[in-house]
C-alpha positions in Angstrom: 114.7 124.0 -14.5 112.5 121.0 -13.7 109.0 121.6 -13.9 106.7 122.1 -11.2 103.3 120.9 -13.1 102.6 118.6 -15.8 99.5 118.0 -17.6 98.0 114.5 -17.9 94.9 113.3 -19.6 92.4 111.7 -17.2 89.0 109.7 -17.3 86.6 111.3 -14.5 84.1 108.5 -13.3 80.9 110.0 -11.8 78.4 107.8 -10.1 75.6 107.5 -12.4 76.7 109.6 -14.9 78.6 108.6 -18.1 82.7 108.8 -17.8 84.1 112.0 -19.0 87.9 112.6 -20.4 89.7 115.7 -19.5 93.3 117.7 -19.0 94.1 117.2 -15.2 97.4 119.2 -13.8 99.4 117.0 -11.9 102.3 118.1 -9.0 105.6 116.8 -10.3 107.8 114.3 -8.1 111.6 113.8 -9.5 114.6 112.9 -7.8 117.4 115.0 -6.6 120.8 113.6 -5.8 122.5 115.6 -2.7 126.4 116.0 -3.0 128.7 117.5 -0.9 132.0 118.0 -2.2 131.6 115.8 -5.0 130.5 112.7 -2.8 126.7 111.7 -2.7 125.0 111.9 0.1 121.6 111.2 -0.6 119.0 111.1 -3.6 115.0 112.3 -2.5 112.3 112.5 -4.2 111.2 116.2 -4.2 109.4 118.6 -6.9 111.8 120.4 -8.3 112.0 124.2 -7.3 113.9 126.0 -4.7 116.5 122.9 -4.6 119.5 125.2 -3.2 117.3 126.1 -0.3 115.9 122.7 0.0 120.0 121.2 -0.1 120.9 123.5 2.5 117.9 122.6 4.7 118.7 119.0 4.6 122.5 119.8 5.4 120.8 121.8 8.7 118.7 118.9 9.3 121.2 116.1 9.1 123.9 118.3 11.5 126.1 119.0 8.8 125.8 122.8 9.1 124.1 125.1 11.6 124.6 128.9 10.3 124.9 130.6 7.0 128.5 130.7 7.4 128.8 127.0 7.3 127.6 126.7 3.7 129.5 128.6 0.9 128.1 127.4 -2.9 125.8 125.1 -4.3 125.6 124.3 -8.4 123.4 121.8 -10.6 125.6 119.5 -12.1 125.9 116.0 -13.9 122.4 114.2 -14.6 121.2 114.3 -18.0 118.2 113.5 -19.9 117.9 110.8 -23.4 118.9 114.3 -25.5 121.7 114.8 -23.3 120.2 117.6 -21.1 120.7 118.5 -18.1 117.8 117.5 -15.6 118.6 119.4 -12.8 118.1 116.5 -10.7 121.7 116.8 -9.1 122.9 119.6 -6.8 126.7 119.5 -6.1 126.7 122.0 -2.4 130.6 123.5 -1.4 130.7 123.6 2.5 132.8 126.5 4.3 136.4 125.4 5.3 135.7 125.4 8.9 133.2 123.3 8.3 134.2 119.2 8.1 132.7 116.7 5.3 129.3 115.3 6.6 130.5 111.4 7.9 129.4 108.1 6.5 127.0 107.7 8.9 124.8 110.6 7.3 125.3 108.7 3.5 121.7 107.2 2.9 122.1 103.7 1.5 118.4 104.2 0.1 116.5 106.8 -2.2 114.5 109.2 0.4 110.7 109.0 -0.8 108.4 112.2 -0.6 106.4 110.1 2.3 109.3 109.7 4.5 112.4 112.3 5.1 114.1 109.5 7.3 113.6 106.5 5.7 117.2 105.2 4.8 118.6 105.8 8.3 120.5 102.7 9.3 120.3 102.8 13.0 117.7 103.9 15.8 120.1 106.1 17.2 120.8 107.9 13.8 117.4 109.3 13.8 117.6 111.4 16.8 120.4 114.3 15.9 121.7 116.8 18.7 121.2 120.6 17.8 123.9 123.4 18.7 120.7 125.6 18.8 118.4 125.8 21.9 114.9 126.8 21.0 113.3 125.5 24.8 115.4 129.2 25.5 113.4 130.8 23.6 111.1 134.1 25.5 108.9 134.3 22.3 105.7 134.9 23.3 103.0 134.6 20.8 99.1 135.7 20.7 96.7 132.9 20.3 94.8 135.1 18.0 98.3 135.2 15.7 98.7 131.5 15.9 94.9 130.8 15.1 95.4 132.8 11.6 98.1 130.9 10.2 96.8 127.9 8.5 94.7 130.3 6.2 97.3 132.7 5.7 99.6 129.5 4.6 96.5 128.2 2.8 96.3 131.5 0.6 100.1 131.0 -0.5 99.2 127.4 -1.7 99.4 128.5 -5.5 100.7 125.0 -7.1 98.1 123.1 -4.2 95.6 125.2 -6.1 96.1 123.7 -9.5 97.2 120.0 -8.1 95.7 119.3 -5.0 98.8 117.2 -4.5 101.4 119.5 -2.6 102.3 120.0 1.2 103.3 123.3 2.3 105.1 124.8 5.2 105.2 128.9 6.1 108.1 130.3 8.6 106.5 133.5 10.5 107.8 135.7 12.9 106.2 136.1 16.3 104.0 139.1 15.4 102.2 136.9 12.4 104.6 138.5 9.7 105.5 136.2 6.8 109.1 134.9 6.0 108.6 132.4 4.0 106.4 129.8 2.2 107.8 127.4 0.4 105.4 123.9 -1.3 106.7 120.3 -2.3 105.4 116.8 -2.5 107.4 115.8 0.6 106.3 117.8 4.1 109.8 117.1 5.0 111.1 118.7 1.9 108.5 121.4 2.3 109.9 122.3 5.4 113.6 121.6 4.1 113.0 124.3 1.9 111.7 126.7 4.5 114.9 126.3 6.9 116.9 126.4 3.4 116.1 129.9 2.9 117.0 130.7 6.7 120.5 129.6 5.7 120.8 131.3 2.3 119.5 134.3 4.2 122.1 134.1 7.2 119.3 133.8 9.7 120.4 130.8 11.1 119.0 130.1 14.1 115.8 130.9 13.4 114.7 132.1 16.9 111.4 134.0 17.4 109.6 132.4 14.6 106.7 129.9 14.0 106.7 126.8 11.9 103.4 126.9 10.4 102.7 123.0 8.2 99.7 121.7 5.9 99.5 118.7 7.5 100.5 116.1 11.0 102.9 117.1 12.8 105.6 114.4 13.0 108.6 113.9 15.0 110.7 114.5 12.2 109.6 118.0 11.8 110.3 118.8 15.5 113.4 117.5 15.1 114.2 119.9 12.1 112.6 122.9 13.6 115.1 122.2 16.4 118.5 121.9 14.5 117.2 125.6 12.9 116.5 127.1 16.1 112.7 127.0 15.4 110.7 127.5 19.4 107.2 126.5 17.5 105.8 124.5 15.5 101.9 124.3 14.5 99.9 122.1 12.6 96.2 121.7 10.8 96.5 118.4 12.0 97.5 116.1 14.7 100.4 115.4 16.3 102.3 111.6 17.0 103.0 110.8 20.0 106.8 110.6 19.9 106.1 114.1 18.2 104.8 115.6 21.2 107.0 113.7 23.8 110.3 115.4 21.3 108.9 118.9 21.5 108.5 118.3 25.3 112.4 117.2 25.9 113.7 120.5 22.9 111.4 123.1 24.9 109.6 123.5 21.3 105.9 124.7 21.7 104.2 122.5 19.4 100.4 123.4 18.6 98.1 120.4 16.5 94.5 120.9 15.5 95.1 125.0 14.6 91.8 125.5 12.1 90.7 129.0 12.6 88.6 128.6 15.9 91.0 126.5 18.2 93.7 124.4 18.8 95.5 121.9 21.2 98.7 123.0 22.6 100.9 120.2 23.4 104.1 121.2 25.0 105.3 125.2 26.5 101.9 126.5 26.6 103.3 129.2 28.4 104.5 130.6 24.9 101.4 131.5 23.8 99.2 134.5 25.5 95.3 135.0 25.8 93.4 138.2 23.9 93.4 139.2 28.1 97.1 139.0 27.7 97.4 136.4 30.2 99.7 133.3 29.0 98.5 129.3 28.9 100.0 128.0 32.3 97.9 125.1 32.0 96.6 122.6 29.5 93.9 120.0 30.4 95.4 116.4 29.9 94.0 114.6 27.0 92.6 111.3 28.4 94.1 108.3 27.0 
């Protein structure tokens, strides 16, 4: 298996102080080509670890499945090294029989870098997919005191973040604060790949009455996975983009931005979230523009 960490030798340059030389630990970024049925479908750049979970994701994400019983095997195969080892840097995935062979229009005509999961698309309109699963139906109702503990609780599962300082992470949770899943990667998009990965290679598919908990910005790719999984909320350290916010709006996903401990800004179905009085959020002051 790939590995997750490499060790590099680095100059450290401190002002007014003399340069130093020392063993820095650095997270690893590799490609992974994604087939289905023999036929590639894309290549990403990822770190290597949990790359079933993080194929199966990606097959949720791009429409191609939408339960566990959709997807049937997946194997490392081809790609080998100068000493003619295997690099692990191909998964081969076997779809159900039901289930028909993802269409051209999914086949990325370029490599899908860890900065952006939808780079490659070759319309406007592919961007946007349609979900079978309806998370704005959702009647998960969530205490704000449960949503305002999950960036540390994801931030104490950060164990490669802790040696790199180089990984995003994303953490699935149920509605009561219990952990599902955590997964880390270079990529958010992969990070979170990963997350709804496991949700398929667990059968859990759609992932209703959960939270979405991510490192980082929310983007309007991530609302558009945690929709094709059936995910009702999704909540980030950060901020939100705008086309984020107006997506999670149209799906019915509660999407939370700013969540560091003490408070956070609920963009969209604030009603899914309930005071320590046990009142829910019916209304959300309007950010001024």
């Amino acid at each position: 298996m790939g590995r997750i960490t490499a060790r590099r030798r680095v100059t450290r340059i401190r002002r007014g102080a003399e340069p130093t030389q020392r063993a820095d630990t650095l997270a690893v970024e590799e490609p992974l080509e994604i087939r289905v049925g023999g036929r590639t479908l894309t290549v990403t750049m990822r770190t290597p670890g949990d790359d079933f979970e993080l194929v199966a994701g990606y097959l949720v994400s791009e429409g191609v499945v939408t339960t566990g019983a959709d997807y049937s095997t997946a194997r490392y195969c081809a790609g080998t090294d100068a000493q003619g080892a295997n690099t692990y840097n191909v998964v081969d995935a076997t779809l159900a029989t039901h289930v028909p062979p993802p269409g051209p229009e999914l086949v990325r005509a370029n490599a899908v870098t860890s900065a952006c999961g939808i780079c490659g698309k070759d319309s406007i309109a592919a961007v946007t997919t349609a979900s079978v699963h309806d998370p704005e139906a959702d009647t998960m109702t969530v205490a704000a005191a449960t949503v305002l503990d999950l960036p540390d609780r994801l931030r104490a599962e950060q164990s490669v973040f802790d040696k790199t300082g180089g990984l995003h992470a994303a953490a699935l949770f149920t509605g009561d604060g219990r952990l599902l899943a955590v997964r880390e990667d270079v990529g958010r998009h992969n990070a979170v790949d990963k997350v709804i990965g496991w949700g398929v290679l667990a059968d859990r598919l759609p992932l209703s009455n959960t939270i979405l908990q991510v490192s980082g910005r929310a983007s309007f790719e991530l609302v558009q996975k945690a929709a094709m999984a059936g995910i009702p909320m999704l909540c980030a350290v950060s901020a939100p983009s705008s086309l984020a916010a107006d997506a999670a709006d149209d799906l019915g996903i509660t999407l939370v931005g700013f969540s560091r401990g003490e408070s956070m800004v609920v963009y969209s179905r604030p009603d899914r979230i309930s005071h320590q009085t046990g009142a829910t959020v019916s209304e959300i002051a309007s950010v001024p523009h």
